[in-house]
N, C-alpha and C positions, 0 to 999 in steps of 0.2 A: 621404202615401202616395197613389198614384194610384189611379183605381179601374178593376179589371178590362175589358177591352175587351168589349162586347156581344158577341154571337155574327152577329148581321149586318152588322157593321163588321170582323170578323176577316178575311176576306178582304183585303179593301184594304188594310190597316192591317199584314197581314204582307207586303205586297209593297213597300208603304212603307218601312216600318220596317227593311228589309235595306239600304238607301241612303240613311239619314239620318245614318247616323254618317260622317263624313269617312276614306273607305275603308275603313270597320271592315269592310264586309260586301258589298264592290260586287267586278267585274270582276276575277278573280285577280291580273291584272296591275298593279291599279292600286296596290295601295299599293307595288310594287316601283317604281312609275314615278319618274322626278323631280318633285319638286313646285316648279313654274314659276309667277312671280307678277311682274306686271305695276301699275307704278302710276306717275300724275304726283310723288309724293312719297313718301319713306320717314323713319322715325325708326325706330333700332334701341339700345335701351337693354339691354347684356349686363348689369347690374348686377343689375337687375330683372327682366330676360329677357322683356322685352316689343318686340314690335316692333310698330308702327302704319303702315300703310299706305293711304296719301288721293289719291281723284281718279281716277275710269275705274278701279277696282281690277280685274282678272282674275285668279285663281288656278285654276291646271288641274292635273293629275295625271290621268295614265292618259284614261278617258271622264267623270271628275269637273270640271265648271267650276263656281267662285262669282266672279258677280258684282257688284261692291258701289259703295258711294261712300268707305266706309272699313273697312277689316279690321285687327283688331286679334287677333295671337297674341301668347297666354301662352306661358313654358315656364318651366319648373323642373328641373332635372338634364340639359338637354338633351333633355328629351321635351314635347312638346304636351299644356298642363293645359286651356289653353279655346280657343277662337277665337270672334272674336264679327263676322259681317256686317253691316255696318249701311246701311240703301239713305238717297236723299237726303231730307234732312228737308223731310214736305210734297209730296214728290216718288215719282221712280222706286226702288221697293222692291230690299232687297235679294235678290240671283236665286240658285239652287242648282240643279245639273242633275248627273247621274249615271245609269251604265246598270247596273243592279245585278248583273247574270249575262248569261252569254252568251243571244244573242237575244233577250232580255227588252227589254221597250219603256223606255225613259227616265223616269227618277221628276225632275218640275219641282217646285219651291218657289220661292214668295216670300213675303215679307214686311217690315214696315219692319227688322225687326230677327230676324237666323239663329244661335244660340248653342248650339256643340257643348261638351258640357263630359265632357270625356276620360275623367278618374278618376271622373265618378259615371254615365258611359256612358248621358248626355243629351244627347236636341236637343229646344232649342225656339222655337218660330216664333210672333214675338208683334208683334203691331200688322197687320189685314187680312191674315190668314195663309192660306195656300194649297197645297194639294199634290195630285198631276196624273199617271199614268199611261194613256194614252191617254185615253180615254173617264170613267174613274173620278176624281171628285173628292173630296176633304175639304177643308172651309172650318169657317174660326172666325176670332175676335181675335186666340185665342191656341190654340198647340199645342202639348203637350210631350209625347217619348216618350220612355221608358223602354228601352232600348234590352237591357239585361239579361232584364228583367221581361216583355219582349212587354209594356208596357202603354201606353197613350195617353189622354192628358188632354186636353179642349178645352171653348172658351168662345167665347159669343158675346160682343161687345160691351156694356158695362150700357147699356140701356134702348137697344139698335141691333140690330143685326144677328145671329140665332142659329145655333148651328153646323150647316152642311147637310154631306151627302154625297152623292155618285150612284154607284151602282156598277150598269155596266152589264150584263144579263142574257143568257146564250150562249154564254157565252165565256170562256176564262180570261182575264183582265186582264194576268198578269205575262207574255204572249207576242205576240206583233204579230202581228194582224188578218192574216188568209189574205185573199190576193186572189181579189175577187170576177170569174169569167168575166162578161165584156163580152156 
């Protein structure tokens, strides 16, 4: 069980948390869009209903991009059980970008490794983990939300790096910065 979001993380972490799940909660449009997927290599196993996708990966839909070194989706009955990004080993991390509501600023993630898991309506972001609306950050090792729950888990690295936040003061974060007169 994760444990409850603090009350000074609740802001960030609900404007997060509406674009973590793989169109559960982003731009009305997007999950009607086609889901478009680009790679050097494919392997698609209907047996097992997995399909593996390696090398420059892109997957888009609607304002949703992941970009990976390799993606790997489940399915079972014809529906999406997990998908899992995985950026290059030792390298460039696996990327996630989505604009969650109209006018809303773009929610970025990386990390080595991006795993939405459909049926228990989890993401989580583990190895140098990262997530970015304008100004507002959350970092850890690792990140996992709870997507039902509004809850979020994080960790720092053992005996490395401990989970920071920023969230900037002024201003709502989930709407892009009014321009400043010259």
């Amino acid at each position: 069980m994760m444990p409850p979001i603090i009350p000074s993380a609740a802001r960030l972490l609900l404007l997060l948390s509406s674009t973590l799940a793989v169109s559960a909660m982003a731009l009305p449009d997007d999950r009607d869009q086609p889901i478009e997927i680009r790679a050097e290599q494919v392997e698609i196993d209907d047996e097992t209903g997995i399909a593996v996708y390696e090398g420059a990966v892109q997957l888009d839909q609607g304002s949703l991009r992941v970009l990976a070194h390799r993606l790997t989706i489940h399915t079972r009955d014809q529906s999406v059980t997990r998908i899992v990004a995985e950026g290059v080993p030792d390298g460039e991390p696996a990327r996630y970008r989505q604009i969650p509501e109209v006018d809303a600023a773009p929610i970025e993630a990386h990390a080595r490794t991006i795993t939405y898991l459909a049926t228990e309506q989890r993401v989580e972001l583990e190895g140098n983990a990262h997530l970015r609306q304008l100004d507002d950050t959350f970092a850890g090792d690792r990140i996992a939300y709870d997507i039902r729950d509004r809850r979020i888990a994080a960790s720092g690295a053992r005996g490395g790096d401990p989970v920071t936040m920023t969230i900037q003061p002024g201003r709502r974060s989930d709407r892009p910065a009014e321009p400043q007169p010259d």
